[in-house]
C-alpha positions as CSV (number, residue, x, y, z in Angstrom):
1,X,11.4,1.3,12.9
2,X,11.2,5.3,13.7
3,X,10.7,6.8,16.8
4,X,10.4,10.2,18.4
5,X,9.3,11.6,21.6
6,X,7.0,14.8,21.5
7,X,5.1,16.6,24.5
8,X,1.1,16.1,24.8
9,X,0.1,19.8,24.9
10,X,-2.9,21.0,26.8
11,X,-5.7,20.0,24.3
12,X,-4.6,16.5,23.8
13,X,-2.6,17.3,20.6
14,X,0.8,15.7,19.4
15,X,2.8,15.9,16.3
16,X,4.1,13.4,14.4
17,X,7.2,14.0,13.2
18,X,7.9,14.5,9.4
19,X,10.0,11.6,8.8
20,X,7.1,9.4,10.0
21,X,4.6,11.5,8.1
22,X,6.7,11.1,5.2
23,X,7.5,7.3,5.6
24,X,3.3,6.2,6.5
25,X,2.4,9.3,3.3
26,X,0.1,11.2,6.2
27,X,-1.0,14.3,4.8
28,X,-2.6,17.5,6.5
29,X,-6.3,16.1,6.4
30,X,-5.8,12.1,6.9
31,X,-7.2,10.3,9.2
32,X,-5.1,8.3,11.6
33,X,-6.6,5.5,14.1
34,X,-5.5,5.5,17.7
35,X,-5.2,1.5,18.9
36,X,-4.5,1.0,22.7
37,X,-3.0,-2.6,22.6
38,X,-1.3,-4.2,25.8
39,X,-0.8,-0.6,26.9
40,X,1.1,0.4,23.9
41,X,-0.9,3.5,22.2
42,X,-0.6,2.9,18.3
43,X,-0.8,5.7,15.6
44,X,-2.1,4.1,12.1
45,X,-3.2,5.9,9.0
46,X,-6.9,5.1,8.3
47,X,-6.9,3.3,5.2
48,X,-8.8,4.8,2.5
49,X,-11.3,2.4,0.9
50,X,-10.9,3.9,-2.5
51,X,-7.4,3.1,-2.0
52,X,-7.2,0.2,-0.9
53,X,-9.5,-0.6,-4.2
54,X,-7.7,1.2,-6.7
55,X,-4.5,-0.5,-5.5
56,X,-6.3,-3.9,-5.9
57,X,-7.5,-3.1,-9.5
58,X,-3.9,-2.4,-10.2
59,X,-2.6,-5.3,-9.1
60,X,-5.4,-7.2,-11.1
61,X,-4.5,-5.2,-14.1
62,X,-0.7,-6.3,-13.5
63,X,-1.9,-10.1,-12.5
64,X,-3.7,-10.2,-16.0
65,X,-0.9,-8.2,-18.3
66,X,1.8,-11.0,-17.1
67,X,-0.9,-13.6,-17.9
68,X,-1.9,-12.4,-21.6
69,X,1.9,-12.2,-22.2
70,X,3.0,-15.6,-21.1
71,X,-0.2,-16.9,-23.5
72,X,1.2,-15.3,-26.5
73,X,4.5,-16.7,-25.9
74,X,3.0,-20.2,-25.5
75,X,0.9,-19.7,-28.4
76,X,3.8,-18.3,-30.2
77,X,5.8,-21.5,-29.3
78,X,3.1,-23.7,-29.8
79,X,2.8,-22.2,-33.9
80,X,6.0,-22.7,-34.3
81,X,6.2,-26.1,-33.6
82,X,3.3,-26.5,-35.6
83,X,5.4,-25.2,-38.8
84,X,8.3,-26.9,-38.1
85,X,6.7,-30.1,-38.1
């Protein structure tokens, strides 16, 4: 877990610090979300729906490449005890 202090300045404004931008990927631009939980203040990246999505079609695409592989090797398995019989 990272952690930094930084002054408030007069407007409101803070700066994370780069090794947090880094970490979270928050680029100049982003949107972050302020929570206020149990009097804890929490800084969270808005997640991007197209994203989120893209990530998910990924994962689906990887879900469905480990699938079509482990059907060839059962069919493969399954022809060849098909020949040697």
């Amino acid at each position: 877990m990272s952690s930094a202090t930084r002054k408030v300045g007069e407007r409101g404004q803070v700066t994370i610090p780069k090794d947090i931008r880094d970490k979270e990927n928050i680029q100049s631009g982003d949107e972050v979300e302020f929570h206020n939980e149990n009097g804890e203040v929490r800084i969270k990246k808005k997640e991007d729906f197209e994203e989120r999505l893209e990530e998910g079609y990924k994962a689906m695409a990887e879900k469905s490449k480990k699938m079509s592989e482990e059907m060839i090797n059962a069919s493969s398995e399954a022809i060849d005890e098909l020949n040697e019989e």
